[in-house]
N, C-alpha and C positions, 0 to 999 in steps of 0.2 A: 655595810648597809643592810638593811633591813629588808627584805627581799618583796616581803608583803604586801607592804606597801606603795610597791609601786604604781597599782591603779589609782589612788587619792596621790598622789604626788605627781602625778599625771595631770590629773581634774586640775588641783588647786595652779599650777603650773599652766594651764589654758586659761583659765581664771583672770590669772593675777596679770598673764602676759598679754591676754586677750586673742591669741592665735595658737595653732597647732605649731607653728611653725616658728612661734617665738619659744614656746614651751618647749620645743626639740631643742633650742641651743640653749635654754638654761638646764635639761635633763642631760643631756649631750647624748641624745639618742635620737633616730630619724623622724622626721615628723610620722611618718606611718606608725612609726610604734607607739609616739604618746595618742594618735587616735584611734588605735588597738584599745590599749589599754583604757581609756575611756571607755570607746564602746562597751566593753570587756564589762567595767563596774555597771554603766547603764543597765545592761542586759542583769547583771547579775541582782540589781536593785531591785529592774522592773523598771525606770524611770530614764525616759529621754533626760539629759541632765545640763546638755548645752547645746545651743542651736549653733548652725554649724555655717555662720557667715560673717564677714567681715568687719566689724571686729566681732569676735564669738560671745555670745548671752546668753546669759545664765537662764534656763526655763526657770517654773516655780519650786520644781523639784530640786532643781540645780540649787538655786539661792536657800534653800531650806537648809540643804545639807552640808553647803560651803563653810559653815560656823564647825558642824562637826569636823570635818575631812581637818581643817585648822588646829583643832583639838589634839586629835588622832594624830598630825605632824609633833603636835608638842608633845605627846604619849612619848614618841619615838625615837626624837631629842633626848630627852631625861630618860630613856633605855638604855642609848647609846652612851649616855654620861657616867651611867650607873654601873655598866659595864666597862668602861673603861680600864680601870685600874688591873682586872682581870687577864685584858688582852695580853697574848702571849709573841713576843716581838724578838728577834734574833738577838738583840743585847740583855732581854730580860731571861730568856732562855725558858723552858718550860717548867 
């Protein structure tokens, strides 16, 4: 995995789940960490980017960038693809 990534895999993951706490069991990490990691990109944006109630909503900011962040996952994908063949595995040996 992609290490980087994880603030926007976070977002899209509250998104798409619509809770912090649905996004922690498809991340498999605690809810406090996927709204770490949000905050984390907000701040780093500048942009509040989800309001933070039940079910969670995308601000205007939010909704802007949710098209990118989707992007950016598919970057990530076709990285991971492209790298594949590369990876070094105990039957392929180094």
């Amino acid at each position: 995995m992609i290490s980087g990534f994880k603030k926007i895999d976070a977002f899209v993951a509250v998104v798409e789940s619509g809770s912090f706490e649905g996004a922690s069991i498809r991340l498999n990490v605690t809810a406090s960490a996927v709204s770490l990691r949000v905050r984390s990109l907000e701040i780093e944006l500048g942009f509040k980017l989800i309001t933070r109630k039940r079910p969670c909503e995308l601000t205007a900011a939010g909704a802007s960038i949710y098209r990118h962040a989707l992007q950016l996952q598919e970057i990530k994908t076709n990285m991971q693809k492209a790298l594949a063949p590369f990876l070094v595995t105990p039957d392929k040996g180094a």
